[in-house]
N, C-alpha and C positions, 0 to 999 in steps of 0.2 A: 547739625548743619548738613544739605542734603549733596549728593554727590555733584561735583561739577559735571555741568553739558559740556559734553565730546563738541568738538569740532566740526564732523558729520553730522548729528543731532542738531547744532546750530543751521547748518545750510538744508538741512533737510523742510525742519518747521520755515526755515525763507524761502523755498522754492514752491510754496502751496499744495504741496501733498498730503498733511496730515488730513486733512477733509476726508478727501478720497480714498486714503487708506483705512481711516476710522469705518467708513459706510463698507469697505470691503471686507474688514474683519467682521463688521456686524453680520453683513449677509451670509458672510460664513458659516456664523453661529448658528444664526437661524438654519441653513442648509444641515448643520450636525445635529438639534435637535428634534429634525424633523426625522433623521436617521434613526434617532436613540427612541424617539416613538416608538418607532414601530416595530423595535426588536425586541419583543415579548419576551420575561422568562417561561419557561415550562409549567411553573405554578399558575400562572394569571397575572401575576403580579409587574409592574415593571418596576423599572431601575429606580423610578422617580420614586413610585409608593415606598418602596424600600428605605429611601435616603431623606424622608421625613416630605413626600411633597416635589413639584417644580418647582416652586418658587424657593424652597430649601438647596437646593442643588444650584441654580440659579444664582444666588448670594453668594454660594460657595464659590462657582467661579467666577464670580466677578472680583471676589477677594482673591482667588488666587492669581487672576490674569494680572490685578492691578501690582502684585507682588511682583509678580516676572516680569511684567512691565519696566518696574524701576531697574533690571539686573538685563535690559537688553539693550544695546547698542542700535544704533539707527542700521550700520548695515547687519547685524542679526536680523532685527525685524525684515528686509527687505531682502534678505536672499533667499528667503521663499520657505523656510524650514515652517514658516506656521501655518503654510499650504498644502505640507504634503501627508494628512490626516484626510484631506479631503480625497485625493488619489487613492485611499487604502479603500474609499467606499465607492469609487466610481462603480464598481460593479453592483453595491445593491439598488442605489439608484436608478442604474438601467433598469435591474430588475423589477422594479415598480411602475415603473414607463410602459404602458399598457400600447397606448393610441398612436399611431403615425403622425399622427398631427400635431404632437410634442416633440418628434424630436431634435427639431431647433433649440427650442429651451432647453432641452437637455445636455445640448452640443454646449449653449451658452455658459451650463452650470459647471461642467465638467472642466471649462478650459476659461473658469474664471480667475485669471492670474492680471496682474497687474503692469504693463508695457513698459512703463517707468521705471521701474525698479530696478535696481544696479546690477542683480544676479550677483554678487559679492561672493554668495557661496561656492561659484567658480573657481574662482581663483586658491581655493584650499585645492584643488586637484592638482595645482601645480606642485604643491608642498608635498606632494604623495614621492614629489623628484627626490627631496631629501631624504625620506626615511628611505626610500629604495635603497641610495648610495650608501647610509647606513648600514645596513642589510649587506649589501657586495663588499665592505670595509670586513665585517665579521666571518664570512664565508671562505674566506685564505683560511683561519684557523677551526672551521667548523669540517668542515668537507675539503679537502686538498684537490683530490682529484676532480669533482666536478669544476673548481677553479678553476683547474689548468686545462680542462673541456672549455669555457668559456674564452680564454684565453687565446686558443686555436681555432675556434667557431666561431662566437659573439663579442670580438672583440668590440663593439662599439657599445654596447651593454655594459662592459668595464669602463667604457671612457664616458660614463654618462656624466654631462657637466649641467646639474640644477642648478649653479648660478645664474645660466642664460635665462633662465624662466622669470629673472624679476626684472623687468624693463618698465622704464621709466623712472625710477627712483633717481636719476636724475634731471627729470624736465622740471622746471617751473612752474609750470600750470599745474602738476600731480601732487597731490601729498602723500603723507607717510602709505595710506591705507588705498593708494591707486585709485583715489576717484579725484574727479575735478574738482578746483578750488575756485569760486565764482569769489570776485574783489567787488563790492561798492554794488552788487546786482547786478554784475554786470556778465556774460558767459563768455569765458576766452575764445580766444580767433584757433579755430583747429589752421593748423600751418602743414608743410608737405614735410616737415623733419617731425614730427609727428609721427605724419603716416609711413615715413622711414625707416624710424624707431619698429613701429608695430610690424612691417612687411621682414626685416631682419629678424626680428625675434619668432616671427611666423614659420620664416622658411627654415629657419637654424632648429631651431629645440620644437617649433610646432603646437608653440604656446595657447595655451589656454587663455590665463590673464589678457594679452595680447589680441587673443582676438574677441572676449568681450571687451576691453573698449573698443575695438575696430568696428563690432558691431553696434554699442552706443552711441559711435560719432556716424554711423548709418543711418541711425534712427533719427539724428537731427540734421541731416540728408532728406531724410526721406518726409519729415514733416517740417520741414525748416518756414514755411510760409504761411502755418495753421496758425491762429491766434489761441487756441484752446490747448495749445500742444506746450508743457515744460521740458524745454531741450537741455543738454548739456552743456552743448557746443556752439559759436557760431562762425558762419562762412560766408567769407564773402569776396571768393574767388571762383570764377569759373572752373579757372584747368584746378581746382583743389578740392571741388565739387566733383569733377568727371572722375578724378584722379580716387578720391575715395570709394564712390561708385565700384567703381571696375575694380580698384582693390579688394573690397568687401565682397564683392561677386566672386574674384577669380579664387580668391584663400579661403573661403569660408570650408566651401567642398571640400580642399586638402587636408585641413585641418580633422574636419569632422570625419573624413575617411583614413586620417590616421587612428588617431582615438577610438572610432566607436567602427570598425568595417561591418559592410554588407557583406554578402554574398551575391553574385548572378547563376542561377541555373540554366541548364542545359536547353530549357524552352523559351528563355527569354526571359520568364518572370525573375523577380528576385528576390529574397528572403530578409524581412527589415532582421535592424540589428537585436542583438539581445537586451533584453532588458538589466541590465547590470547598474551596479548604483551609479557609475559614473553615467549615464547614458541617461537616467532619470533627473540629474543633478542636472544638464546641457539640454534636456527637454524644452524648458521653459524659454530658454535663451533660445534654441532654434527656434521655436514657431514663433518671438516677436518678431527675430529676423524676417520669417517667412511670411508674415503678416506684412511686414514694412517694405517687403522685396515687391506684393502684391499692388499695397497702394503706391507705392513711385512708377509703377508700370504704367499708371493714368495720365505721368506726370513727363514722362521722357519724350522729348522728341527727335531726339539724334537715332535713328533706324541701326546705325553701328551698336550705338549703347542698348536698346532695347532689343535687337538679336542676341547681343549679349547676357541681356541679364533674362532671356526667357530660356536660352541653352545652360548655362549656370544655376539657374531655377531648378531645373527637372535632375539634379545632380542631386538636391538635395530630397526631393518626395521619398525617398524610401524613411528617413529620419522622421517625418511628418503621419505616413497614412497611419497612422495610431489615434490622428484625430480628426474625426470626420466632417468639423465645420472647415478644417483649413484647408480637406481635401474639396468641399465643393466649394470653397474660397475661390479657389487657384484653377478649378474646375472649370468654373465659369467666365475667370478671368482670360484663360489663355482660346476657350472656344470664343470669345469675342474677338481677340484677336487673330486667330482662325477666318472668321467667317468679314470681316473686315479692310485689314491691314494690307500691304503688298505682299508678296508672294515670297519672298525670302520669310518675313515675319510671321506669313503665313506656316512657310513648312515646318520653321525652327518651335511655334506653338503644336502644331501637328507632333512632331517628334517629341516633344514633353507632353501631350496628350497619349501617346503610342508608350512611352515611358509609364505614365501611371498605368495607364493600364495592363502591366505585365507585376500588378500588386497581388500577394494572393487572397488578399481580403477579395469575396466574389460580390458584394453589395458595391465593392468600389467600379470594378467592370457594369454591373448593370445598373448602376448612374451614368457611368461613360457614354454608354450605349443607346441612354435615353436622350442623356441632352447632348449629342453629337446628332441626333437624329433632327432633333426639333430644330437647333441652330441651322443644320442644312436647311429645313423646309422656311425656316422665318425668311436667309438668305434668298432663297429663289421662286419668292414670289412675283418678281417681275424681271423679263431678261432682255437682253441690248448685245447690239454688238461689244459692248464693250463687258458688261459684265458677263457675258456665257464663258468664255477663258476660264477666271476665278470658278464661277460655280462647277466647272468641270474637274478643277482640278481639288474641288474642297469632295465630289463626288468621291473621286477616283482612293482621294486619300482614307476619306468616311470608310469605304469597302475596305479597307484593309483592317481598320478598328475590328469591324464587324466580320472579320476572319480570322480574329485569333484566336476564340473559343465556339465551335460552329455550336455545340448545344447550346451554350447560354444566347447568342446570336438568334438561333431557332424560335425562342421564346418572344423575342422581340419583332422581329420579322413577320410571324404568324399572325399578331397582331395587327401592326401597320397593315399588312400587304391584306388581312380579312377588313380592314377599316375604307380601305380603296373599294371592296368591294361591296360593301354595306355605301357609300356614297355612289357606285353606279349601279345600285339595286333601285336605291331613291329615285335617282334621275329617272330612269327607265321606269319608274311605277307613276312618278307625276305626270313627267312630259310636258314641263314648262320651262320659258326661257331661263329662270330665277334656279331652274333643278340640274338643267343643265348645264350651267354654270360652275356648278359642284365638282362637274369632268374635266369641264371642256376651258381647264386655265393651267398656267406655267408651273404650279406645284404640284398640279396631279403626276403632268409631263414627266417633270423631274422625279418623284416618287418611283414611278414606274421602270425607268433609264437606271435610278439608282440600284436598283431591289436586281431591276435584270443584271449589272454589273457585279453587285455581291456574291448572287448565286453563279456567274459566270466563274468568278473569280475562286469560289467555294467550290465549286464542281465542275472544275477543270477535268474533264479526262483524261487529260496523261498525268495530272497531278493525282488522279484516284489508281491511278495504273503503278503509279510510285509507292502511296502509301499502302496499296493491297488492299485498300477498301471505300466504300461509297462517302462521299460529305452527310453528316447530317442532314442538311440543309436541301437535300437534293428530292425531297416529298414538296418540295413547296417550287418548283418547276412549273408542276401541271396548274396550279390553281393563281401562279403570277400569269400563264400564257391566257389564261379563261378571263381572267381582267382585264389585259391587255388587250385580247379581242372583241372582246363585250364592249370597251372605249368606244373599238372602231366603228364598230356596227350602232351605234349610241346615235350617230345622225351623219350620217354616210353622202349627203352632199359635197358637191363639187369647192363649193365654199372651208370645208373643214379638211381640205385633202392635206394643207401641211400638219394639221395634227396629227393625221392619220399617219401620214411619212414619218413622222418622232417615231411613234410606236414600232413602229415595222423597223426601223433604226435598232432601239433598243433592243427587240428578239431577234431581230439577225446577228447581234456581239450575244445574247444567251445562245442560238443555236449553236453558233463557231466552234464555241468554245466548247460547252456542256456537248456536243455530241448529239444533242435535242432534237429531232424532226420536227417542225413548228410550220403548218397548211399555211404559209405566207401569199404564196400564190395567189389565189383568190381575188386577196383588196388590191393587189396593184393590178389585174390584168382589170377590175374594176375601174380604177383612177386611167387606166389606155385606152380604153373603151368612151369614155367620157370625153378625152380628149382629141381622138381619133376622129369621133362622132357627136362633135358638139351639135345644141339644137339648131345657132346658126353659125353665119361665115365668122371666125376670129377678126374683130376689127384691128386696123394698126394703133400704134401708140408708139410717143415719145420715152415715154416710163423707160428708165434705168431697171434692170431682169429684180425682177425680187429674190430677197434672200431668205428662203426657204428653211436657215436654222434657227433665223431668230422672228419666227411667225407662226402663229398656229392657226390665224385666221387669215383669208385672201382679205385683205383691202378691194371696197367698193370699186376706185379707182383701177382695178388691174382683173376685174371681173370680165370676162369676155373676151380677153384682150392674146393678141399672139404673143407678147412678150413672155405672159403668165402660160401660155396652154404649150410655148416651147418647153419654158423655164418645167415646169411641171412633168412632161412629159419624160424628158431627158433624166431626171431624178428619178422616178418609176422607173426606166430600160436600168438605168445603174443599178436599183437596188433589187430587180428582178433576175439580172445577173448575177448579185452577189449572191444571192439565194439559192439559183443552181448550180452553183459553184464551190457552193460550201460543203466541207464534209458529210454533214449530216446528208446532202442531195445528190450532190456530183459523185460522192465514193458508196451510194446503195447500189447493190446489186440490180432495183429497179428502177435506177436511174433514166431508162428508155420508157417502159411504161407510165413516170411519172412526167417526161415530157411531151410525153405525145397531145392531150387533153391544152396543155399550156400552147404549143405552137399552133394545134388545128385554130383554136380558137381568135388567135392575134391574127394568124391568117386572114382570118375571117373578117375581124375586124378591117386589117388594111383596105383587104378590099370592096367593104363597104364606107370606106372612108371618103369624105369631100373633100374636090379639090382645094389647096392649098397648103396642103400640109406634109410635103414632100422633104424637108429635113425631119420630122419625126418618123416617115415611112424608112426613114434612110438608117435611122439610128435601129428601127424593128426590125430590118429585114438582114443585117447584120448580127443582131440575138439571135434570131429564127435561125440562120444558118451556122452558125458557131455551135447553137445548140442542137440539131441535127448530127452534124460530123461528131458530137461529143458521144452521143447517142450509139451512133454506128462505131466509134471508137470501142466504148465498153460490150455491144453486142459480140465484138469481134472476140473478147478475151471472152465472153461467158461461153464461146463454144467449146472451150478446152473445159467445164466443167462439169467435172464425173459425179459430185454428190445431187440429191436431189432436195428440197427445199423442206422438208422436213427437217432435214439434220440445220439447226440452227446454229449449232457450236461451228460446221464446218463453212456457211456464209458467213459468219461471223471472221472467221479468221479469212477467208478470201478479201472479205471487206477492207480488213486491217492490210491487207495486202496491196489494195486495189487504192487506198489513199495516199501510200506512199509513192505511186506514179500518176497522178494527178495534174500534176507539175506541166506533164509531156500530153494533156489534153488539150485541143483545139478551144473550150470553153475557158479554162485558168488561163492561157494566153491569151484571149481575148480582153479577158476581166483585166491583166498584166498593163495591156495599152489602155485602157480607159482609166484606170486609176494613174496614172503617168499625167495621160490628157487632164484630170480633173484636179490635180496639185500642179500643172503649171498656170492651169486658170487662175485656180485659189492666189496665187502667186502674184499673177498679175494684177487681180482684185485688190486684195490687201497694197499693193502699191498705188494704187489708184483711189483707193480711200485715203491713205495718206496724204500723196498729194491735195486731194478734196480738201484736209482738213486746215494744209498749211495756208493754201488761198483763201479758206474761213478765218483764221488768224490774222491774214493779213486786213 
């Protein structure tokens, strides 16, 4: 008579897994004999000829699997001991993996574990509580004096109490062996004395047990509404839903950072844990979590819970980058919310984005870096008042990614930014509407703004003056400025002047910063000249001023028009200022020589200008003389200078000299009140939209 079916065994073949686990062992096996292939012995011979045959070997273990079979218990089979054969060959598997194009499948093979399954094997880690206190029971009459060391040092190590570790053995719904007991088919109601049970035994002993079920009733959390899904648990309370949620989120981290600790380094990255058997054992258990953390992320709408569970997320990626589908799982999950979401949910994905990426696996950084790059450009293909905010601040955050390692950065960068320039090599070779298009739209924009931000941000001068040496990144200077003025020159009409203004935007925040001399001059006194001296008289118009940040092309309707040839003007005189005011301009020794050319010229301009356009002469003739006095300011200190222009070490240091009173020049004062004047406008604007919008509502 054959042995009685366990109780487990019973609920097991009722809850429809045997299918699914039968096809998982199968493919298992298949996966091992394809292993035992192809491990040659040294004679020629393999394992198989030796042992009469595959199909002899073959028989053998099907007789012996079906033997061990009768001698396992349902949760022996499921807490994963018959998968971890397959771990021991992860690595020659890879080694066979030739193609990039496999290694999806590869990800697939390697991290073929089953969601369901109880992890049972856990829970013997808590039993490690007992034999310890056995162990400290014997150690009085082993070793006296290190006892009495523990006694005054680790007393809580003497008081360790494994009884706390077995919780539950009184609930109802638990049996002997801590899984659930399903009555009539039917899955109990998880309750909040449940989750009280679990959060006590958590915070107390730190329990293992405790927290795989807290992660099992996660997982019928987290697919509670799949029809294809066998849960444990069921719920069917709001606050007992949120309530487990946020449990399972805020303990998991504690838990797993008592047991298994990281380390953080001095640079920010961080060093995963060791591979120890307990850490292999809680493997499988972490990534269903991290699986299931992934899909309820699609599922949450409370913005509180989902900051939450994206900041609690990035707690646990160090336990995770060991395996490489979960990393571009989570990868891609949290760059959607990234480049989507509000701005709080935006930064708290960013900061678990900025989290992996301090892994020291370096394949994991230059996945980051790729699809952190492509998620910008999908985002700002088209831009609005409303969306430039977001795309500036997914920019701002992007550059930071892309500054935490400037050589692996380099690589990337060199790419993109030579791709920019292979698409206005095109343009410039066809010279058709369909080629110019390639340039002349809101991704290039963006591209260009972002690249000059990184490198700004990479090649900070006083940040190169700190660390005693140059950025990487700072050879790729010269060949983003040669793009960025190739754009402009790409079709130099009055029509594309707000494009033109982007660019000239973006290399004025690279010159600031980098220290960069960049011949900016040129296309704005261009863009004054045009409007100074248009073909005819600017006609009037109605039209509300255009907004000049979120256009790259003039509207028909604002062609010819004064509202445009002001609105336009007045942005040129700012950004013409800010130019000669910048370090790289205002603090050169030849700061007079380089404006002399710049004034004669505007001069000139004014005064072949047509009547009418006496507020833009108002706004030039106020630069012209700012910039003059600026002129005669620095002439005045260069007469006290005894070196002569050869010695470059010695301008060089007058220079460094010469910017730190800048402050006290008639041009940075000037530039002091215009900037003042143009944020109380902005001010006023954005009030005045608003307004707009609540009379639209109504």
């Amino acid at each position: 008579m054959g042995k009685k079916a366990t109780k487990a065994t019973k609920r097991f073949v009722a809850s429809g897994q045997l299918k699914k686990t039968i096809q998982a062992r199968h493919k298992h096996q298949q996966i091992q004999r394809k292993i035992q292939g192809r491990k040659k012995p040294r004679d020629g011979k393999s394992k198989y000829d030796e042992k009469g045959g595959e199909d002899g070997k073959r028989e053998d273990d099907e007789d012996s699997k079906s033997k061990s079979s009768k001698r396992m218990t349902v949760d022996d089979f499921l807490s994963g001991d018959f998968m971890d054969a397959s771990d021991d060959n992860e690595e020659t598997i890879r080694d066979e993996e030739v193609e990039d194009d496999e290694n999806d499948e590869q990800d697939e093979e390697e991290e073929d574990f089953d969601d369901d399954a109880s992890f049972a094997s856990v829970d013997e880690l808590d039993e490690e509580g007992e034999e310890h206190l056995l162990e400290l029971s014997k150690l009085a009459e082993k070793d006296p004096e290190f006892y009495k060391y523990l006694q005054e040092n680790d007393r809580e190590l003497l008081d360790f109490n494994p009884d706390g570790l077995k919780v539950g053995s009184e609930d109802e719904d638990v049996d002997e062996d801590g899984d659930v007991d399903m009555e009539d088919g039917k899955l109990p109601v998880l309750t909040k004395e449940h989750l009280q049970k679990w959060q006590k035994a958590i915070l107390q002993q730190r329990s293992l047990r405790a927290l795989r079920k807290l992660l099992v009733a996660f997982r019928s959390a987290a697919h509670m509404n799949e029809d294809d899904q066998v849960l444990a648990w069921s719920i069917d309370s709001a606050s007992v839903y949120n309530k487990l949620v946020t449990t399972a989120l805020k303990y998991t981290p504690v838990v797993l950072e008592h047991h298994i600790p990281y380390k953080t380094l001095a640079n920010g990255k961080f060093k995963a844990p060791t591979q120890t058997p307990k850490f292999k054992t809680l493997q499988k258990l972490i990534l269903s979590y991290f699986y299931n953390v992934i899909h309820i992320l699609s599922q949450l709408t409370d913005n509180d819970l989902l900051h939450l569970a994206i900041t609690e997320t990035s707690k646990i990626i160090p336990y995770i980058i060991s395996s490489r589908k979960a990393v571009k799982t989570y990868l891609k999950k949290t760059l959607e919310l990234w480049s989507s979401a509000e701005d709080s949910i935006r930064m708290a994905s960013f900061l678990s984005i900025r989290k992996l990426a301090g892994a020291p696996d370096e394949s994991i950084m230059d996945n980051i870096l790729k699809s952190t790059y492509l998620a910008l450009i999908r985002s700002s293909k088209s831009t609005s008042t409303h969306t430039l905010p977001s795309i500036n601040l997914m920019k701002n955050s992007a550059s930071e990614i892309f500054c935490v390692d400037h050589a692996m950065a380099y690589q990337h960068a060199f790419g993109y930014i030579r791709q920019l320039a292979i698409h206005l090599r095109n343009s410039m070779k066809v010279k058709t509407k369909e080629a110019y298009k390639q340039v002349y739209n809101w991704q290039y924009i963006h591209c260009i703004d972002f690249w000059c931000i990184v490198l700004a941000r990479a090649c900070d001068f006083r940040a190169e003056v700190e660390a005693g040496k140059e950025s990487e990144l700072r050879p790729l200077i010269y060949p983003l400025v040669q793009v960025a003025l190739g754009s402009i020159k790409l079709i130099p009409n009055s029509r594309s002047h707000p494009f033109h203004l982007h660019v000239i935007r973006s290399l004025l925040h690279l010159s600031k910063h980098t220290g960069t001399y960049i011949p900016i001059s040129p296309y704005l006194i261009s863009i004054l000249n045009s409007s100074l001296s248009p073909s005819s008289r600017p006609k009037s118009s109605t039209l509300r001023p255009l907004d000049l940040d979120v256009h790259i092309r003039v509207p028909q309707q604002y062609m010819k028009t004064r509202v445009y040839s002001e609105g336009i003007t007045e942005e040129a005189i700012f950004l013409l200022v800010e130019w000669l005011a910048s370090p790289a301009v205002h603090g050169s020794i030849a700061f007079p020589e380089i404006a002399v050319p710049i004034v004669v010229t505007l001069r000139k301009s004014m005064k072949n200008a047509k009547q009418g356009v006496s507020k833009e002469q108002g706004l030039l003739k106020g630069l012209l003389e700012r910039a003059d006095e600026s002129a005669k300011w620095i002439e005045e200190k260069r007469k006290l200078v005894t070196f002569s222009p050869a010695k470059m070490s010695a301008v060089r240091d007058w220079e460094d000299a010469l910017k730190e009173k800048l402050a006290d020049a008639p041009l940075s004062k000037y530039l002091k009140v215009q900037r003042k004047t143009r944020e109380k406008r902005r001010k006023l604007v954005e009030k005045a939209r608003d307004g707009k919008d609540e009379i639209l509502e109504d």
